[in-house]
C-alpha positions as a printed NumPy array, in Angstrom:
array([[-126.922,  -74.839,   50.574],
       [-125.856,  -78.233,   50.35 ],
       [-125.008,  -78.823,   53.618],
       [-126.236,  -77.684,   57.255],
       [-123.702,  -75.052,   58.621],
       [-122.213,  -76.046,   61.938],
       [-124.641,  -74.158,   63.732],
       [-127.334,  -76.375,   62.299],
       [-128.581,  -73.236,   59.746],
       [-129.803,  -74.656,   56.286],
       [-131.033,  -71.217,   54.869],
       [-129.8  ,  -67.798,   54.288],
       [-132.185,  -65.117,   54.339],
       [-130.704,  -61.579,   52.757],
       [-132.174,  -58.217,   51.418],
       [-132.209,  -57.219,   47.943],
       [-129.32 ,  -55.155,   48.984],
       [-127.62 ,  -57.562,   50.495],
       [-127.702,  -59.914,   47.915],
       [-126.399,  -57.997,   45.198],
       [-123.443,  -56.835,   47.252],
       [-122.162,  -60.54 ,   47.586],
       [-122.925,  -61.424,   43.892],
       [-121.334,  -58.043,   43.024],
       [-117.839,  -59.328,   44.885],
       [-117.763,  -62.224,   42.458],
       [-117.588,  -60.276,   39.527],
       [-114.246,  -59.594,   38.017],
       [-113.083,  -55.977,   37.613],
       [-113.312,  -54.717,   34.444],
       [-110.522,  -55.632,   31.642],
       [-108.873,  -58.382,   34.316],
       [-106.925,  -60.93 ,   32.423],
       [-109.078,  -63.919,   33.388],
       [-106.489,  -66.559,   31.772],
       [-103.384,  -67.71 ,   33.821],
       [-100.878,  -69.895,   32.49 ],
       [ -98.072,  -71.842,   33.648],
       [ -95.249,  -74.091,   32.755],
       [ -94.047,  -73.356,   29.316],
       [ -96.748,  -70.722,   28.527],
       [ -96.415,  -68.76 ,   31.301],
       [ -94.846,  -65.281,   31.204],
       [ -91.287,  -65.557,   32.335],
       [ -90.568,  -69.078,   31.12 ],
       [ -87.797,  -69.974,   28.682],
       [ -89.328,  -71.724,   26.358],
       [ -92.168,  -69.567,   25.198],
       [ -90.553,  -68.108,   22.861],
       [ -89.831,  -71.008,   21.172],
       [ -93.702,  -72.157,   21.359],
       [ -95.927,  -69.317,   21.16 ],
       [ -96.107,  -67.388,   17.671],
       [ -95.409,  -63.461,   17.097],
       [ -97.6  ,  -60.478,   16.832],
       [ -98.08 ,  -59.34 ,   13.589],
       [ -97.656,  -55.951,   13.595],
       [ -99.932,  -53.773,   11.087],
       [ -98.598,  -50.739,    9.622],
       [-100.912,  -47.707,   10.361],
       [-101.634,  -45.304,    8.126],
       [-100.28 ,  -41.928,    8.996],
       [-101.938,  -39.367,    6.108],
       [-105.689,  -38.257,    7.181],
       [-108.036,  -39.807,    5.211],
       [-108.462,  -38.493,    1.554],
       [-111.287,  -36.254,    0.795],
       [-113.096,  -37.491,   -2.647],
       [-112.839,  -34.399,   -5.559],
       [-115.748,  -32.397,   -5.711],
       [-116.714,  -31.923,   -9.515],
       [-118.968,  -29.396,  -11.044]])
């Protein structure tokens, strides 16, 4: 700690248990969008689409994949 706490405690003693369960509440959730923006970039603004460029879109490939000819 880098600081006393007001009770004058300088050092936090927890189980194994109990310190996985606080490190496990500072992990994200899985697939969270970690990046926020604002201003220009964000969401909802005006002027985004003027700044940030579009998808490319790839054509998929609807046939099932081609079997090579069996000779002989």
């Amino acid at each position: 700690m880098k600081r006393p706490l007001p009770d004058g405690t300088t050092h936090l003693l927890f189980t194994g248990l109990e310190l996985l369960q606080r490190v496990a509440s500072l992990v994200p959730p899985p697939r969270a969008n970690l990046t926020r923006f604002h201003g220009v970039f964000a969401p909802g603004a005006k002027l985004r689409p003027f700044l940030v460029p579009k998808q490319v879109r790839r054509k998929r490939e609807r046939g099932r994949r081609q079997r090579p000819e069996r000779s002989g």
